[in-house]
C-alpha positions as CSV (number, residue, x, y, z in Angstrom):
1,X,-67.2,82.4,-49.8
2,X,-64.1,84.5,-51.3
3,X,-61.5,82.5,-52.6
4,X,-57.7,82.8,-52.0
5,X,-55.7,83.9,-54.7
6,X,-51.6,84.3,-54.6
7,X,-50.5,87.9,-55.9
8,X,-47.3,88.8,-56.7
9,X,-46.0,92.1,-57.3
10,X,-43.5,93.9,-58.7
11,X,-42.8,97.6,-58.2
12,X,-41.0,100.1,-60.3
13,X,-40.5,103.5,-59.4
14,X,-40.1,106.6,-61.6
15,X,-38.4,110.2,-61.0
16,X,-37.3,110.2,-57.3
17,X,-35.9,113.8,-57.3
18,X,-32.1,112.3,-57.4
19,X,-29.6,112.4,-60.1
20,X,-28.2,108.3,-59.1
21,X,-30.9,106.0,-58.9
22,X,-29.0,103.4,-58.0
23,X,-29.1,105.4,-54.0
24,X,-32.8,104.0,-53.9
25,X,-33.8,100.9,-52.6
26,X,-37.8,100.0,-52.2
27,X,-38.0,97.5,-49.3
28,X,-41.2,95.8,-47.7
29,X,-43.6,95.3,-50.0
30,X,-47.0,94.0,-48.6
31,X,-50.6,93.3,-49.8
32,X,-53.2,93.8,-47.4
33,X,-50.3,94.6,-45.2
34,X,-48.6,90.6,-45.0
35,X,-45.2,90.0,-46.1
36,X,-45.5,87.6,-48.9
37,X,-49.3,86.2,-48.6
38,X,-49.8,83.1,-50.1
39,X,-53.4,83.8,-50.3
40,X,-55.7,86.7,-49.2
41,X,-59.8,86.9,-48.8
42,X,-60.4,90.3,-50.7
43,X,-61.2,91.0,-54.7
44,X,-59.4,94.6,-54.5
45,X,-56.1,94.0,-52.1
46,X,-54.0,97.5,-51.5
47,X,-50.4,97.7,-52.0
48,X,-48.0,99.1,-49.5
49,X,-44.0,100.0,-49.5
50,X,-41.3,101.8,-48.2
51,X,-38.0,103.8,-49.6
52,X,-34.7,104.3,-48.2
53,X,-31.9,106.6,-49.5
54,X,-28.7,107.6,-48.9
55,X,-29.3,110.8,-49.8
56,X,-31.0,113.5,-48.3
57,X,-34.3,114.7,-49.6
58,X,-34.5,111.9,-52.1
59,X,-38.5,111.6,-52.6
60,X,-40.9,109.2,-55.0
61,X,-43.0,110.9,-57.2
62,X,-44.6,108.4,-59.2
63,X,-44.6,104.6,-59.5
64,X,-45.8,101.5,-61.3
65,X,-47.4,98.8,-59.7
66,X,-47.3,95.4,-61.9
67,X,-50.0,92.3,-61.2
68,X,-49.1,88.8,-62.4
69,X,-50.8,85.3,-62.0
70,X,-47.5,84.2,-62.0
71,X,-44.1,85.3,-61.6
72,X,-42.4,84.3,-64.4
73,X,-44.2,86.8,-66.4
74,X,-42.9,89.7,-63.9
75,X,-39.3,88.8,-64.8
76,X,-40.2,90.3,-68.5
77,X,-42.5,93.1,-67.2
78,X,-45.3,92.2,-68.1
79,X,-48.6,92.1,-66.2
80,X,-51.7,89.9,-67.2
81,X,-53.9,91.4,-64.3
82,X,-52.8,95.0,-63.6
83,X,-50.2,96.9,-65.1
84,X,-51.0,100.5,-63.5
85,X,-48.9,102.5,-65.9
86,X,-46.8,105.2,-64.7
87,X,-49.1,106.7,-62.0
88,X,-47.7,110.2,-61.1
89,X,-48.5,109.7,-56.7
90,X,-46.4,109.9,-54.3
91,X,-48.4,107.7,-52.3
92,X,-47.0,104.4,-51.3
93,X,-49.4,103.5,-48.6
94,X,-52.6,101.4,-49.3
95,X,-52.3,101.6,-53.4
96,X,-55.8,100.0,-54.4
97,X,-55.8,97.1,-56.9
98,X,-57.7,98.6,-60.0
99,X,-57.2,95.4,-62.3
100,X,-59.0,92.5,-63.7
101,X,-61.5,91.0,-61.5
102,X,-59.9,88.8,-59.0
103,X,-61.3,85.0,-57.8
């Protein structure tokens, strides 16, 4: 039997081909494709989310995906399960969990 866990996440975004960054806004994050799961039944969830600009052309090109047991860490950056470092994709679709082993 898997057992539930509770991820939260916290995404930062680097270099979007913009010279404001404050024209950038990252809304809907999901795991496994829910909205704020309290639990999910997989070891190795993916990450999902979407951008929206006001300016034309405005594009990710790398981001870093944070993985805490517990929110209170997030608000200080740091990540005791996954911190993926600054990962130069412009995916944003289905991002696989590389951290520690998950229970």
């Amino acid at each position: 039997m898997r057992l539930f866990i509770i991820v939260q996440i916290f995404f930062v975004l680097f270099n979007f081909g913009c010279e404001n960054r404050k024209i950038l806004v990252v809304y809907n994050p999901r795991c496994e494709n829910l909205k704020n799961p309290m639990g999910i039944n997989t070891v190795t969830p993916r990450f999902s989310w979407k951008l929206k600009s006001d300016k034309n052309g405005t594009e990710q090109k790398a981001f870093q995906l944070l993985v805490a047991s517990d929110i209170s860490k997030l608000k200080y950056n740091k990540a005791d399960l996954w911190d993926s470092g600054k990962t130069r994709l412009s995916a944003s679709i289905w991002v696989k969990y590389k951290g520690e082993k998950l229970y």
